[in-house]
BALUM-827319 format. One record per residue (C-alpha): residue number from 0; y, x, z. Coordinates in Angstrom, 3 decimals. Example, Ala and Ser with C-alpha at 12.3 -4.5 7.8 and 13.67 -1.06 7.14 Angstrom:
residues 2
{pos=0 | c2=-4.500 | c1=12.300 | c3=7.800}
{pos=1 | c2=-1.060 | c1=13.670 | c3=7.140}
***
This chain:
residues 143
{pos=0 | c2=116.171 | c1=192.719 | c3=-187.564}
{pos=1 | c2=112.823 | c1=193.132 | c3=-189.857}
{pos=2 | c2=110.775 | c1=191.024 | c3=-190.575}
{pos=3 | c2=107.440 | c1=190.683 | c3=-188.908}
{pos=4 | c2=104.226 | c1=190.612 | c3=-190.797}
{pos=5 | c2=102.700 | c1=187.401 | c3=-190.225}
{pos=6 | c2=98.899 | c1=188.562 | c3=-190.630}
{pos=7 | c2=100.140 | c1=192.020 | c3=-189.339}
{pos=8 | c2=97.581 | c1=192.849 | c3=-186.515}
{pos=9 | c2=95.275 | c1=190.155 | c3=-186.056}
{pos=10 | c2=91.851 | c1=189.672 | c3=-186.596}
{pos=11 | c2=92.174 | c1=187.566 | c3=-189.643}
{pos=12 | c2=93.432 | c1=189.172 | c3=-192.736}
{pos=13 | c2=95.446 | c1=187.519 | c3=-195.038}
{pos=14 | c2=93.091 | c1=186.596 | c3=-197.470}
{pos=15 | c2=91.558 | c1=184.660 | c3=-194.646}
{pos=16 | c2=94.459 | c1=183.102 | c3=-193.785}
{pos=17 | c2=95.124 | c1=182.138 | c3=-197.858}
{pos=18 | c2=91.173 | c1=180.815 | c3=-198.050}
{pos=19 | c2=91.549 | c1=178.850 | c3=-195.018}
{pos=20 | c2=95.340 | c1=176.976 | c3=-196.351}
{pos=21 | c2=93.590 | c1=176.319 | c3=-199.646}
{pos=22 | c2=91.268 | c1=173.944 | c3=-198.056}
{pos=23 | c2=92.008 | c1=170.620 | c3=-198.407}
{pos=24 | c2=91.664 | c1=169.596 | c3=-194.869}
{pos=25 | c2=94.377 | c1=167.938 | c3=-193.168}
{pos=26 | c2=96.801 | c1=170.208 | c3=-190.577}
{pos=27 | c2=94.867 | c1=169.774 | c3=-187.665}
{pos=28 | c2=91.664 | c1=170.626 | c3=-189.058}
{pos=29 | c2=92.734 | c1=173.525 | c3=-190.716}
{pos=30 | c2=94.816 | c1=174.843 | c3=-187.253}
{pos=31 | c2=91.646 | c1=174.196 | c3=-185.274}
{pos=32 | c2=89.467 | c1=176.488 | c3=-188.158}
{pos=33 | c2=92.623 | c1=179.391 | c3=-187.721}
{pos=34 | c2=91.675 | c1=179.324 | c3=-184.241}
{pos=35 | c2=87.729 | c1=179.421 | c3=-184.737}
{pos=36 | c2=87.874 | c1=181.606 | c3=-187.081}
{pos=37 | c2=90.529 | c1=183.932 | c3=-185.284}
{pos=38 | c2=87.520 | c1=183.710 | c3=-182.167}
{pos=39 | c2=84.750 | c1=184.539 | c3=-184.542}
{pos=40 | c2=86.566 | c1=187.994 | c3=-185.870}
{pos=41 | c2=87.937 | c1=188.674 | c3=-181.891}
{pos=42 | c2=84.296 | c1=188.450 | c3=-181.029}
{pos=43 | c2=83.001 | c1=190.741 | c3=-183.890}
{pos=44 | c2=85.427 | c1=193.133 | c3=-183.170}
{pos=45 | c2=84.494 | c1=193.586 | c3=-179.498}
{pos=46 | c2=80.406 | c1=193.043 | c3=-180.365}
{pos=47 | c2=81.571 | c1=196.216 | c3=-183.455}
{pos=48 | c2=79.448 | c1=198.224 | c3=-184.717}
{pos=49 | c2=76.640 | c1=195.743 | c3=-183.531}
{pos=50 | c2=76.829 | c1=192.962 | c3=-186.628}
{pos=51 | c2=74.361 | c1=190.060 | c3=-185.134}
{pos=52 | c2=73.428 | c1=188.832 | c3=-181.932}
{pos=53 | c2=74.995 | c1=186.995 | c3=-179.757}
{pos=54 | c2=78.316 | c1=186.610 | c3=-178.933}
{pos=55 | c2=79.950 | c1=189.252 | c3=-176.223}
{pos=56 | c2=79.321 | c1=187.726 | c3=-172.572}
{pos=57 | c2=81.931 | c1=186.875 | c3=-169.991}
{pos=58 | c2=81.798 | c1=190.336 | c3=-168.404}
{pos=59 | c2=82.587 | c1=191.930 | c3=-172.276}
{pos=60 | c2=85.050 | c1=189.284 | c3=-172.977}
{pos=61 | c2=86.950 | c1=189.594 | c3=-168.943}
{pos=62 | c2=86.966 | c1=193.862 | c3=-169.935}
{pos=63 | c2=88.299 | c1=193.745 | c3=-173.596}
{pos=64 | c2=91.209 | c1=191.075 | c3=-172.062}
{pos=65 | c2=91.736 | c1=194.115 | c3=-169.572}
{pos=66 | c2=92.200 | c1=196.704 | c3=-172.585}
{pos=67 | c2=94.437 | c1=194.492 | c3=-174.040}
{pos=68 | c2=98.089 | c1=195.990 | c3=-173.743}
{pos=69 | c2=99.850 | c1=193.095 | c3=-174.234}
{pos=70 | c2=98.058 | c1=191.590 | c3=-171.265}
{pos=71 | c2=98.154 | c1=193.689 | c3=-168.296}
{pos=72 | c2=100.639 | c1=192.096 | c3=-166.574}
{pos=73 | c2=99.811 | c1=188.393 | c3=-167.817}
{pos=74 | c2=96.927 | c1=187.594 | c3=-165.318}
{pos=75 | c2=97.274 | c1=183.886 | c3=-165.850}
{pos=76 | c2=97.251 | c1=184.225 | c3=-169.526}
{pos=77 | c2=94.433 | c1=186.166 | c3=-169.235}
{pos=78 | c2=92.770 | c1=183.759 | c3=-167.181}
{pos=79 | c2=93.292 | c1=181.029 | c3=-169.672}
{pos=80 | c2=92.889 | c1=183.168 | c3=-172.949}
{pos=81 | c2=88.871 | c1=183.984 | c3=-171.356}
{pos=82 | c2=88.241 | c1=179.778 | c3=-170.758}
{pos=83 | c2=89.565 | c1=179.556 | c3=-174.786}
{pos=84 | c2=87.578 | c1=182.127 | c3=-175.585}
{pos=85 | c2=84.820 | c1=180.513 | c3=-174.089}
{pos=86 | c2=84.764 | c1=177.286 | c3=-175.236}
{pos=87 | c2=85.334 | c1=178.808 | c3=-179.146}
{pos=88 | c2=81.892 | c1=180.986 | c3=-178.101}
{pos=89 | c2=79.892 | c1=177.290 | c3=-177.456}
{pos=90 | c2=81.490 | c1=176.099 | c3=-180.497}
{pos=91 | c2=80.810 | c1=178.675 | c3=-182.533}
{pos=92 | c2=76.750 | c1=178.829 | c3=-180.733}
{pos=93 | c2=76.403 | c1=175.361 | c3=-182.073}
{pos=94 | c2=77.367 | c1=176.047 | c3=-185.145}
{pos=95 | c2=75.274 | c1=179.258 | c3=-185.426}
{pos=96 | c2=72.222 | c1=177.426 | c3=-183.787}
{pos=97 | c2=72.500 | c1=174.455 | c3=-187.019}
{pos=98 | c2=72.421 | c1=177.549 | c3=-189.385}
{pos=99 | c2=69.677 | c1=179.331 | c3=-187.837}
{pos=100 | c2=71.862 | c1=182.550 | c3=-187.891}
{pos=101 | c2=72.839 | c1=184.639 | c3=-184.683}
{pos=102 | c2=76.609 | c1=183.669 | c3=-183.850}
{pos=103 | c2=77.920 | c1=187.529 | c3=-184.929}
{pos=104 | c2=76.226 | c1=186.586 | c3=-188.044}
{pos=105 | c2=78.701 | c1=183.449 | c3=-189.074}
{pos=106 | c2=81.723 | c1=184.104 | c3=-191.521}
{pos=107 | c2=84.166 | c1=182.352 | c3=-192.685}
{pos=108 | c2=83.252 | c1=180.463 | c3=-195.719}
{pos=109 | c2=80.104 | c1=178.989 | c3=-193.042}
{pos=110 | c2=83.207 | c1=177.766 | c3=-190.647}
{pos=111 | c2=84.916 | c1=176.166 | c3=-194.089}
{pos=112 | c2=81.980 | c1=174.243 | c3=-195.190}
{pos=113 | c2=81.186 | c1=173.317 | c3=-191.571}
{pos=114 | c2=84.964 | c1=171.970 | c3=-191.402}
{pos=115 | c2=84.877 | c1=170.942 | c3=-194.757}
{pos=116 | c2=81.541 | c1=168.789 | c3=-194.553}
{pos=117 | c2=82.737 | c1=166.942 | c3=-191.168}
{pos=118 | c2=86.006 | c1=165.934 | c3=-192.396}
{pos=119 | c2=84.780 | c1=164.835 | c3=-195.415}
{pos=120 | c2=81.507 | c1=162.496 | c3=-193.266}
{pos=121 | c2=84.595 | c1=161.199 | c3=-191.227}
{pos=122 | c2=86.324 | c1=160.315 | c3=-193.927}
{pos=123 | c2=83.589 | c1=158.341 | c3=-196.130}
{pos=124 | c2=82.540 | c1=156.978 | c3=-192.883}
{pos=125 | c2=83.111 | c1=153.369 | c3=-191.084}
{pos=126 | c2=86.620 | c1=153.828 | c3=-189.985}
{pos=127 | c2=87.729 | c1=155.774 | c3=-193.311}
{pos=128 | c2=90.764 | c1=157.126 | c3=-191.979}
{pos=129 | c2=91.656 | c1=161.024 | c3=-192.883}
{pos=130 | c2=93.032 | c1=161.078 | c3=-189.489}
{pos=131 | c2=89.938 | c1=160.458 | c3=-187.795}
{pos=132 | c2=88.920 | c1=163.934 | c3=-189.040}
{pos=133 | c2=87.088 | c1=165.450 | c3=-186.255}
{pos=134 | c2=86.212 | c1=169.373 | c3=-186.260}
{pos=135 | c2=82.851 | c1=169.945 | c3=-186.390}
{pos=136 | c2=82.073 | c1=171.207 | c3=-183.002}
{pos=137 | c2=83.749 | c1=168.844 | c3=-181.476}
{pos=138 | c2=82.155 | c1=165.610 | c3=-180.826}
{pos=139 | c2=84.121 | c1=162.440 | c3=-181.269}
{pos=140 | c2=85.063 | c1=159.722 | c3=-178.826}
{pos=141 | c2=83.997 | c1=156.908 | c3=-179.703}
{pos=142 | c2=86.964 | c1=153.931 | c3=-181.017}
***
């Protein structure tokens, strides 16, 4: 049985993949930044050719999910894919509204140094423990 390509038809490319394991953020961080970052291309790709902007609405989102081939007959999955997809668009709004850039406009070395910055301000800060390493756009509970 072959081998499949592990970056083979996603929206990240490998060398995203490779820039976002070099970081030096710890595993959850870094899985949390895949996912982001997988959002952010999904989202360009259905927004393509328009390059900034806001992110595509529901209605976009709900009809790409449709075109998906792989997801015709998963109408739960679907479901639950558009609330993920969702929630990654308000993250990745925040994030786009503390850059003053449109949310089409982010890439990823913007989502690194977001990442990168909050780990390390959660790290330096009171509690000092790497695995109080929040992402970004989420906000913390407090201890």
């Amino acid at each position: 049985m072959a081998e499949r390509p592990l970056f083979g038809s996603g929206p990240l490319s490998r060398a995203d993949a490779e820039q976002i394991e070099a970081t030096l953020l710890p595993n959850l961080d870094r899985h949390h930044l895949r996912l982001l970052a997988h959002c952010l291309r999904s989202f360009q790709a259905i927004a393509d050719p328009q390059q900034s902007g806001p992110l595509p609405d529901r209605g976009a989102l709900e009809q790409w999910l449709l075109a998906q081939p792989q997801l015709v007959d998963e109408p739960q999955f679907r479901v639950l894919l558009l609330h993920q997809l969702l929630a990654a668009a308000q993250q990745l709004e925040d994030l786009a509204r503390q850059r003053d850039i449109s949310p089409l406009e982010l890439n990823l070395g913007e989502l690194i140094e977001a990442s990168t910055t909050a780990c390390k301000a959660s790290i330096e800060g009171p509690h000092n423990h790497p695995s109080d390493c929040d992402h970004p756009l989420q906000e913390s509970s407090p201890s």
